[in-house]
N, C-alpha and C positions, 0 to 999 in steps of 0.2 A: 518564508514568504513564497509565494505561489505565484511564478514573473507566467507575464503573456505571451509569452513563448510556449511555456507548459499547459497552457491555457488551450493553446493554439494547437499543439502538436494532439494532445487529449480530443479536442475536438476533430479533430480529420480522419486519427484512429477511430473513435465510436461509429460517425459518420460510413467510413468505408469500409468497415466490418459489416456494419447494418445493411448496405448499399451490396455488397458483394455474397450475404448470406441470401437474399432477396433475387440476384438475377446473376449472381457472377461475376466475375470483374470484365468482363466483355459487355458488362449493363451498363455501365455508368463511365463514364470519360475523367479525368481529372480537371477539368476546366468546369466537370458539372462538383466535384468535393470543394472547389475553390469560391465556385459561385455562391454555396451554399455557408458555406465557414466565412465565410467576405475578408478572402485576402486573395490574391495574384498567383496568378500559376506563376511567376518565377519565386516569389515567397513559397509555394507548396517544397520545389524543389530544396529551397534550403533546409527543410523540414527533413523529407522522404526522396531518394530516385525514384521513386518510383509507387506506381498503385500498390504492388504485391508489398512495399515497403512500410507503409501506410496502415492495409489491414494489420497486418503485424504488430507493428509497433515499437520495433526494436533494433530498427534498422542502424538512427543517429545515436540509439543509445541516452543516455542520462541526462540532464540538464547541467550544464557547466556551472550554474551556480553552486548546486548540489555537489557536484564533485568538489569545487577549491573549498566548499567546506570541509568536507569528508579530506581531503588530503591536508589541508590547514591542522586538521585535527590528530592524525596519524603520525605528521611531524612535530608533533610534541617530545619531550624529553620525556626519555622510559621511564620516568618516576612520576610526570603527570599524564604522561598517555593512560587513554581506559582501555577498556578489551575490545580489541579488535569486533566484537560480536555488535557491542555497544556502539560503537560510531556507525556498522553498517545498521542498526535497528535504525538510526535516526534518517539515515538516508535512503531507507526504504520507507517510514513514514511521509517524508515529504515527496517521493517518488507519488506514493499511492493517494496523497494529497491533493497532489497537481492531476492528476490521471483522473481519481474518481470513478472509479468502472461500476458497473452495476450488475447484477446477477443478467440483466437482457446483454451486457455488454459481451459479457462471459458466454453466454449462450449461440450472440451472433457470430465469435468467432470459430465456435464449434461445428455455427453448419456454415459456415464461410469453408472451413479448412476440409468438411464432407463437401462440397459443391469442388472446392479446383483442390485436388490432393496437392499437387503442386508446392502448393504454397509451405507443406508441412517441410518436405525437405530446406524450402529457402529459409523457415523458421529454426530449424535444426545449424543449420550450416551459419546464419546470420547468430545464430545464440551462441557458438562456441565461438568466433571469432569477437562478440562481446566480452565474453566472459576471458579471454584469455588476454583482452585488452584490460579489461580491470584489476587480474589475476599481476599483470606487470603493472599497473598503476599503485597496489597496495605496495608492493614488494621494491618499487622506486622510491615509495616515502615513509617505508615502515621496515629499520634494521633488525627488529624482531621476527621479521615474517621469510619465507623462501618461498619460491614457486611452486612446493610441494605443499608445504604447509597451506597456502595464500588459496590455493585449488581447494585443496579440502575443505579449507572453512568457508570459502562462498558457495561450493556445492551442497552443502548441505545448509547454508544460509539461504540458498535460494529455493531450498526445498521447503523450509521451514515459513516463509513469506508466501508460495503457493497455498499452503495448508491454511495460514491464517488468513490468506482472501478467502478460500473458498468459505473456512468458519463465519466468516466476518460479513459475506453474503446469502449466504444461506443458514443464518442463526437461527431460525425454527427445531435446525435438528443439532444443537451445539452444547456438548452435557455440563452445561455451567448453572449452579443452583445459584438461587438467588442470593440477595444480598444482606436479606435476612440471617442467611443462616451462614452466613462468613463472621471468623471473630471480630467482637467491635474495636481491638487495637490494629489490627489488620487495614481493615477499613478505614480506619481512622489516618492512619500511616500512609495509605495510596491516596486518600482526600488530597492529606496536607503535600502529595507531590503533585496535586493536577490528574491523578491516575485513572480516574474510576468517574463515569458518570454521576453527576448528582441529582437526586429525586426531583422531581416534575420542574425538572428545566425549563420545558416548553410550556408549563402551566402556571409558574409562580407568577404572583400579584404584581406589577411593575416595578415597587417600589423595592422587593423582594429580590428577584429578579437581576437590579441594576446593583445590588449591595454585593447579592454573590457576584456578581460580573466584577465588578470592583477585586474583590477578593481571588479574584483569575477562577473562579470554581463555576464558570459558565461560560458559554452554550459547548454541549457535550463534543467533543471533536470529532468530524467526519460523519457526524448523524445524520447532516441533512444529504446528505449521499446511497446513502440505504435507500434498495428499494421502495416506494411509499408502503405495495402492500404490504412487505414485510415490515416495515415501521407501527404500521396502523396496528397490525395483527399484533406483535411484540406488546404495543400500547395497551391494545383492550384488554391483553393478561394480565397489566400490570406491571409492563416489563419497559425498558427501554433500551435500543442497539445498546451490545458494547463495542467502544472504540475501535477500530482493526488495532492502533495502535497499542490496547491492552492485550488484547489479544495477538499481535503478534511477540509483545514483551513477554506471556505468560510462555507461550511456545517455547520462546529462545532456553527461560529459566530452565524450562522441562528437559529441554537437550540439554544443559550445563549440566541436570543431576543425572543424565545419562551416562556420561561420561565421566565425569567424578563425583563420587557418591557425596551427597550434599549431608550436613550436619542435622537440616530436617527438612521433611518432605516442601516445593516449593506448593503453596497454596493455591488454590484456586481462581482464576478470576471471576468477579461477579457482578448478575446484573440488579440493578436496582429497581425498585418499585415506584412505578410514578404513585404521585398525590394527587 
C-alpha cells in the first residue's frame, strides 16, 4: 500500500528537482515547494532538512512502513526466511511504487546536479550514511547476515535496482523480444504468479476487462507511470511497458546465475502484444 506520506515525500522530490534544474535552488524558497504540494512548511521539515534534501531524495530515507515489513520478514526462522535478495526486491518495488519517477524526473535531477555540483557530494555522503544505516538494520534482524556480507549484497542490490530503472524508463532501447516468441509454459507460469503484463489491458471490452481484474491479472503494475510518449510509442508497436517490477526480478535472477552457475539459463523477460 502506497501511505500519503510517500505520496507526499515523491511529490516535493519531483517538484524540487524540477524547480532547482530550471533556476537553481536559489530560484525557488521552500514555503514556494510547500505552497505548491499543499502541506506546511513545518510538514516539509518532517519530510527533508532541508531544499538540498529534497532535490535528492534520500535524505529521511525509506518509509517506515516499508522497513517493519522488510524487517518483520527477515525475522523469520532460517527455514521460512527467503533470500535475502527477495525480500529486498519487494522493498524496492514498493519503494519505486510510492516514488513513481519518470524519465523527466531522472533527467531534472541530472541537470539539477550540473547547475549546483554541490549537491553531488551531499548525495555521496547522504547515501553511505543510508546505506550503512540499512547495512546495521539487516544485520540486527538477520543472524545469517554480517556487516560484511549485509554490504555486499545491498551494493550490488542497489546497483541492480539503478539498472532496472533506468531499463524500465527508457524501454525503447531494452533487448527484451516479445512475448510471442517466449515459451508458452514459461509464460504461462509468470501469468499464474501476476508476473507479466497481460494483452490489451487497457483495451479489453468491460466485461473482459472486470473478469481478468477479478482473476488479479489486471491492470498492468506501474504502467500508468511510464512516460506517456513512451507508453504510446511502446503501444503503436504493439508492445506494452514491462513492469519495473519484472524487470527488476529478471535483473536479480541474472546476478543469481552470475554467481552460482544456475542448472539453466534464467529466461528472458517479456513484453506482450496488445490487441
Amino acid at each position: 500500500m502506497i501511505t500519503k506520506q510517500l505520496r507526499t515525500r515523491a511529490a516535493l522530490t519531483s517538484l524540487a528537482r524540477r524547480l532547482t534544474a530550471a533556476s537553481g535552488l536559489a530560484g525557488f524558497t521552500v514555503q514556494q515547494l510547500c505552497d505548491e504540494v499543499g502541506i506546511s512548511r513545518r510538514t516539509f521539515f518532517n519530510y527533508f532538512p532541508s531544499k538540498e534534501s529534497a532535490v535528492l531524495g534520500i535524505e529521511n530515507g525509506l518509509d517506515e512502513v516499508l522497513l517493519d515489513r522488510f524487517v518483520v520478514a527477515r525475522r523469520a526462522a532460517p527455514g521460512e526466511r527467503r533470500d535475502l535478495a527477495d525480500d529486498l526486491i519487494d522493498l524496492a518495488i514498493g519503494h519505486f511504487a510510492a516514488m513513481s519517477p519518470s524519465a523527466s524526473d531522472i533527467d531534472d535531477l541530472v541537470t539539477a546536479l550540473q547547475r549546483e555540483p554541490k549537491l553531488i557530494t551531499t548525495m555521496i555522503q547522504s547515501g553511505r550514511a543510508e546505506q550503512q544505516r540499512f547495512v546495521d538494520l539487516v544485520v540486527a534482524n538477520d543472524s545469517s547476515q554480517d556487516h560484511v556480507s549485509a554490504e555486499v549484497a545491498l551494493v550490488l542490490f542497489e546497483a541492480l535496482v539503478r539498472v532496472s530503472i533506468d531499463s524500465y524508463l527508457r524501454q525503447a532501447d531494452v533487448p527484451i523480444p516479445f512475448a510471442g516468441s517466449a515459451p508458452d509454459p514459461l509464460r504461462e507460469s509468470l501469468r499464474a504468479e501476476g508476473r507479466v503484463p497481460i494483452p490489451f489491458a487497457g483495451s479489453a471490452p468491460d466485461p473482459l476487462r472486470e473478469s481478468l481484474r477479478a482473476e488479479g491479472r489486471v491492470p498492468i503494475p506501474f504502467a500508468g507511470s511510464a512516460p506517456d510518449l513512451l507508453r504510446e510509442s511502446l503501444r503503436a508497436e504493439g508492445r506494452v511497458p514491462i513492469p519495473f517490477a519484472d524487470i527488476l526480478r529478471h535483473r536479480v535472477d541474472l546476478a543469481r546465475g552470475l554467481f552460482t552457475p544456475a542448472p539453466t539459463p534464467v529466461p528472458p523477460i517479456t513484453q506482450e502484444p496488445t490487441e
